[in-house]
C-alpha positions in Angstrom: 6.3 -0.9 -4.4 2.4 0.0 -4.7 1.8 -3.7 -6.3 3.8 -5.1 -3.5 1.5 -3.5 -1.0 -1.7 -4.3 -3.4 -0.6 -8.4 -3.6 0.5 -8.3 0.4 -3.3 -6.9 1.5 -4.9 -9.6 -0.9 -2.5 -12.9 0.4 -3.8 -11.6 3.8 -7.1 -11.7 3.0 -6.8 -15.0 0.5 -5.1 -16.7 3.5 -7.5 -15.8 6.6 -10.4 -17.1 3.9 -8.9 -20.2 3.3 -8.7 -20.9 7.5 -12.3 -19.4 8.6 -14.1 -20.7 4.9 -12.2 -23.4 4.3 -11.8 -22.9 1.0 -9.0 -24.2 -1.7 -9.3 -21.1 -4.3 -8.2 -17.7 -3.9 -11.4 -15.2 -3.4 -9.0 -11.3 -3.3 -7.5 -10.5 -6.6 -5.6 -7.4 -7.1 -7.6 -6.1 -9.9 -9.4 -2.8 -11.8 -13.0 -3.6 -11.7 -13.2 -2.3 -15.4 -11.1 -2.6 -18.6 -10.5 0.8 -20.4 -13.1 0.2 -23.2 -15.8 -0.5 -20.5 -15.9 -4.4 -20.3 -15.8 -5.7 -16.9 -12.1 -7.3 -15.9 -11.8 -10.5 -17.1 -11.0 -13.5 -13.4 -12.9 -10.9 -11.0 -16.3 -12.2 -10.4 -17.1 -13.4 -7.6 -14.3 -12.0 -5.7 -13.4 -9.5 -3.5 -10.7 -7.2 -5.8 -8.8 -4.7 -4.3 -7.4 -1.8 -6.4 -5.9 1.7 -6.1 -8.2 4.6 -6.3 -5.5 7.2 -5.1 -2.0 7.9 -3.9 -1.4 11.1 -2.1 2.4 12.3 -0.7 2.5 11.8 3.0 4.1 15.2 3.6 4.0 14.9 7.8 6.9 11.7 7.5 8.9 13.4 5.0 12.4 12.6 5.4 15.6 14.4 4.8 18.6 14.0 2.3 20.5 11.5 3.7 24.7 11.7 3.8 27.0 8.9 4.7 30.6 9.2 5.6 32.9 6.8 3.1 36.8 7.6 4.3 37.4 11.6 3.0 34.1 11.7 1.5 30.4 12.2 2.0 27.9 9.7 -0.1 24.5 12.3 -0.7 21.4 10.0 -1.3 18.1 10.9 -2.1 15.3 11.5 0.1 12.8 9.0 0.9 9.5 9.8 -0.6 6.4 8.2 2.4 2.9 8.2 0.4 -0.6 7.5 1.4 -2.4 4.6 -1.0 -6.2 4.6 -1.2 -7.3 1.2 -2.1 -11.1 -0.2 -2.2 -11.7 -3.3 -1.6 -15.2 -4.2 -3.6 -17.3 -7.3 -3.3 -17.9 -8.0 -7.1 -20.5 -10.5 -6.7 -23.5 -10.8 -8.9 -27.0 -11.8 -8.7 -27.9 -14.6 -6.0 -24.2 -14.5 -4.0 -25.2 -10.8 -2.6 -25.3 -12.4 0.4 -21.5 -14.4 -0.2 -20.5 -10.3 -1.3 -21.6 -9.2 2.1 -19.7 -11.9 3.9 -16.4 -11.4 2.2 -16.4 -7.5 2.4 -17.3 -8.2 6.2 -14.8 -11.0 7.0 -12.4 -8.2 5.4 -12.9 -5.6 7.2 -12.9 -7.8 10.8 -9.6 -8.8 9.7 -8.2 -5.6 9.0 -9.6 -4.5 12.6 -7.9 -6.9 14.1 -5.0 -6.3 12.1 -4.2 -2.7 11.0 -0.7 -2.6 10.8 0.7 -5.1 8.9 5.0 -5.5 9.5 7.6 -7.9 8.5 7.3 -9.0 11.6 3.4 -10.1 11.9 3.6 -10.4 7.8 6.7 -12.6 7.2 5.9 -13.0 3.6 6.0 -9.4 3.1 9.1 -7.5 0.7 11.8 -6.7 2.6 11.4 -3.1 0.5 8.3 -2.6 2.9 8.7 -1.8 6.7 5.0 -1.3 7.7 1.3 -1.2 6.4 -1.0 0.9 8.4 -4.5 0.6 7.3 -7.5 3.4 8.5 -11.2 3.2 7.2 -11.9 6.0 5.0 -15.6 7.5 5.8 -17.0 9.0 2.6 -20.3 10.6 2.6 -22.8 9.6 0.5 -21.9 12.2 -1.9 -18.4 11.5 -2.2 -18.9 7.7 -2.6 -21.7 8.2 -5.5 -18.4 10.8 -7.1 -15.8 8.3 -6.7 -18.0 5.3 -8.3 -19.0 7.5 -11.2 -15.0 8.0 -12.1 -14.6 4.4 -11.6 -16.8 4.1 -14.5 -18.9 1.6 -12.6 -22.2 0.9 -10.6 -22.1 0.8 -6.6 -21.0 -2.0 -5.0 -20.9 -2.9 -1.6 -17.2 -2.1 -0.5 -15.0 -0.3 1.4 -11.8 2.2 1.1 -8.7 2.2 3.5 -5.9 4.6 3.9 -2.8 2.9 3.8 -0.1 4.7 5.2 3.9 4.9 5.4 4.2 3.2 2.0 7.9 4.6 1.5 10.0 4.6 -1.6 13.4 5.0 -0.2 16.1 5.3 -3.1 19.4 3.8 -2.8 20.7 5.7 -6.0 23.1 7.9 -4.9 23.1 11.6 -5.7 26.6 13.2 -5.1 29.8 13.0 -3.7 31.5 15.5 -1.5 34.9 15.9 0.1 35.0 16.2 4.1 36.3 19.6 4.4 37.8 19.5 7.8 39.7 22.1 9.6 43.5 21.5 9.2 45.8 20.8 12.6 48.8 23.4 13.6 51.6 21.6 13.7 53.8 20.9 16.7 56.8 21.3 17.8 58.2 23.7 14.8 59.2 27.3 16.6 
């Protein structure tokens, strides 16, 4: 479900550049900036990559066991888990396209003004598995941002994290089956 999310944020982006840049190549890729021994991801320069830098439980929309009725018996699912997704979205351009860096992390976040809840509805390419994208600017201080680039492993680079909340994992495995107890009915007519 988080890659879902991930690839449905970058086809937005890849296909709103393609109309205002005219452009014939994709410039998002879902992508770590950095491989695990160090080396910088191989298909990501000169692009705007988006990746996860967190996921936290969204506690507030937690929902409750669900039950369904099936003839004399109750069908117990699990709950649905809601989570918050932090996801940067970095221009990884080098050298002279600074200025191309600061065009595509800009033309992102217009869009994402414009657009900051993304549903099946205005997003018909989006997995049925997702009912809604709501994206929020997170404000770091200067502090924080310097923290959260030296656990990247990397050097700043001009970008910017969103909150994207109500991703929801909603399992369909069931969990238990109980009887309906019910209370019984007198009988009538036997005196």
């Amino acid at each position: 479900m988080i890659n879902l999310a991930l690839q449905t944020l970058a086809a937005q982006l890849n296909q709103h550049f393609r109309r205002v840049y005219d452009l014939t190549e994709d410039m998002v890729a879902v992508s770590n900036l950095l491989e695990m021994d160090g080396n910088v991801a191989p298909n990501i320069n000169n692009r705007l990559v988006v990746y996860l830098t967190n996921i936290e439980k969204d506690s507030v929309s937690a929902r409750t066991n669900s039950a369904q009725e099936f003839g004399e018996r109750t069908v117990q699912r699990s709950t649905a888990l809601s989570f918050n997704l932090y996801v940067m979205m970095t221009a990884n351009f080098s050298g002279n396209n600074y200025a191309e860096a600061l065009k595509f992390l800009s033309g992102s976040i217009s869009y994402f003004q414009r657009h900051p809840v993304l549903t099946r509805q205005t997003t018909p390419d989006m997995d049925s598995r997702i009912e809604k994208l709501v994206l929020d600017i997170e404000n770091l201080s200067i502090q924080d941002m310097s923290n959260l680039w030296s656990s990247l492993g990397g050097k700043y680079m001009p970008s910017i994290l969103y909150r994207i909340r109500m991703v929801t994992f909603d399992s369909d495995e069931m969990t238990g089956r109980q009887p309906i107890v019910t209370t019984p009915k007198p009988l009538v007519g036997n005196d």
